[in-house]
N, C-alpha and C positions, 0 to 999 in steps of 0.2 A: 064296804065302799058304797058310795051312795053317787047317787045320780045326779045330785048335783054339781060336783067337780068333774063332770064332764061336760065339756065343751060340744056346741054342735058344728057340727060340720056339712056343709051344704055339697051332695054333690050334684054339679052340672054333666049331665048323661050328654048334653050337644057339644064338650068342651071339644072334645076330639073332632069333630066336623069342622067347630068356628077355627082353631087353628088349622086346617089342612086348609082348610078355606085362604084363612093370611097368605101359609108357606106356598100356594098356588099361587095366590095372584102376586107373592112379594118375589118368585120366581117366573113371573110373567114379565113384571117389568125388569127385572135384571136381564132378559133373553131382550126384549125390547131396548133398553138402554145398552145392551151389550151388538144388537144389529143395526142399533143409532151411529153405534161407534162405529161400528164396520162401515156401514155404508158411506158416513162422513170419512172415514181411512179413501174406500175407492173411489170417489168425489175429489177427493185429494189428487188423491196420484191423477186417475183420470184431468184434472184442471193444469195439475204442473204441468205432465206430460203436453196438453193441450198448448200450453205456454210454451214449452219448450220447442216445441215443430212451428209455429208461429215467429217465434223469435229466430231459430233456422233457417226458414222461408225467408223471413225480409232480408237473412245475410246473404243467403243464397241472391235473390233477387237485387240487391246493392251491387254485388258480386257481377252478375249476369250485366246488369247497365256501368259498371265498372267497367268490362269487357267489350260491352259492344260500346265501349266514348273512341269518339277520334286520337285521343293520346296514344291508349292500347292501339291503336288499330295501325297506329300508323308505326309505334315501336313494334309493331310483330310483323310490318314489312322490312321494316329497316333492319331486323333478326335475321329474317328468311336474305336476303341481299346480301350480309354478313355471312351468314352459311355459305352462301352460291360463292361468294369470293375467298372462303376460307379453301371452300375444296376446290376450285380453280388454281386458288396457290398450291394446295396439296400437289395437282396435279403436274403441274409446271414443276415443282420441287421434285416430285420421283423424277421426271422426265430429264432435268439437269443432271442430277443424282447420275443417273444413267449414262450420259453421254460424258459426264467427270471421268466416270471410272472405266466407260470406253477409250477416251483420253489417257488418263495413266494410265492405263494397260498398254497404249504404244510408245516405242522406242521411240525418242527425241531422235531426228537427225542432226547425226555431230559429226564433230572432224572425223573421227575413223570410219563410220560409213561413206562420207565422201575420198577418204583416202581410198579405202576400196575403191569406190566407182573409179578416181583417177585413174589407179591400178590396172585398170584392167583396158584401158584405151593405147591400142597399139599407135606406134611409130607413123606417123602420117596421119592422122586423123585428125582433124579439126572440128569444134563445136561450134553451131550457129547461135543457137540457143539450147536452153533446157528449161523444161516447165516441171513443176512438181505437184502434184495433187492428193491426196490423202491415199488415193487410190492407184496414181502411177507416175510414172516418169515416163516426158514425151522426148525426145533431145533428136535437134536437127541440125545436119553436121556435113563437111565435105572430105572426102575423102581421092585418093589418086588413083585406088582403082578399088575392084570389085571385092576380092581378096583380100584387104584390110578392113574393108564391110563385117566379111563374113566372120574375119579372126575376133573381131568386138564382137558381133555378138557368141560369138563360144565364148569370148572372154565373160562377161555378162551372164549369160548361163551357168560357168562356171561358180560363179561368186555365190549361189544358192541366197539370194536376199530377193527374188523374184519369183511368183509363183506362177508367169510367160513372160518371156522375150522375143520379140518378134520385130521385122524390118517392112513393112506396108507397103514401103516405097524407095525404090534407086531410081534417079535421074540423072543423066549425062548431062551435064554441063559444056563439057567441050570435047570435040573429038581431038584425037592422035596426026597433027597434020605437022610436015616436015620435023619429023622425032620431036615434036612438043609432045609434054605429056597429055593424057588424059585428064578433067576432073570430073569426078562424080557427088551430085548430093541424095542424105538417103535421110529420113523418119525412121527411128526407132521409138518404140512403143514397149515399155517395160513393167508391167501389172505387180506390186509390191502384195509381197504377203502378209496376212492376216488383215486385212482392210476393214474396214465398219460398215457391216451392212445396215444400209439401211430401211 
């Protein structure tokens, strides 16, 4: 073999330095082009975000001079006047409610309650008047003596539709002269049961 069919071959002893050298600095700008990107990334967000609290604020703020105009101001009296009159009728409603059903809870006076009362008025008694109240019966009446007084009110007592009966008053009308009779008039005063306190 001869020397001539070989070829020469140059070797470069710096080859290894000039490329660390490239792969450094072609790794230099990939970190740099790679912290261009990040930084433009948090520039970003940072800006939107920035835009976003900006564009909140002035809704906020539309919002806030929304609230304080005359229109608002005067529809959130006319609300609160609404409320005050809602629970005012609230009120008034229980309170009816109430006094409804104190009402049907009491007996109607009907015929047989006052059959009773006729019932029980003895022979000689006459009535002046009768007054009726939720809470009593007043009846003023003449009678020929004393003892037909007393027998209505046991009559009365009797009847158990009263929770007292009582006579406040007898008056002599006329005395006993030449065998005339006597007349007496007398108040009775009769407290009905179960009454609506009030």
């Amino acid at each position: 073999m001869s020397n001539i069919n070989l070829q020469k071959q140059d070797f470069n002893f710096f080859s290894h330095e000039i490329y660390s050298k490239r792969s450094t600095r072609k790794r230099s700008i990939q970190l740099g082009v790679m912290v261009l990107i990040f930084l433009m990334l948090i520039a970003g967000v940072y800006f939107y975000f920035e835009y976003a609290i900006h564009s909140a604020q002035e809704q906020i703020d539309s919002l806030d001079e929304f609230l304080a105009s005359e229109e608002v101001d005067a529809n959130r009296r006319l609300v609160a006047e609404k409320k005050q009159e809602i629970n005012e009728l609230k009120r008034h409603s229980a309170a009816l409610k109430s006094f409804l059903e104190n009402i049907q809870r009491k007996d109607i006076i009907g015929i047989e309650y006052i059959n009773q009362l006729t019932s029980a008025i003895p022979q000689g008694l006459f009535f002046e008047s009768i007054t009726l109240t939720t809470e009593q019966i007043h009846i003023q009446g003449k009678s020929p003596n004393r003892q037909i007084i007393a027998e209505y009110l046991n009559n009365m007592q009797a009847l158990e539709l009263f929770q007292d009966v009582h006579v406040p008053s007898i008056t002599t009308i006329s005395e006993e002269e030449d065998n005339e009779q006597s007349e007496y008039s007398f108040v009775m005063t009769c407290i009905l049961k179960d009454v609506m306190e009030e």
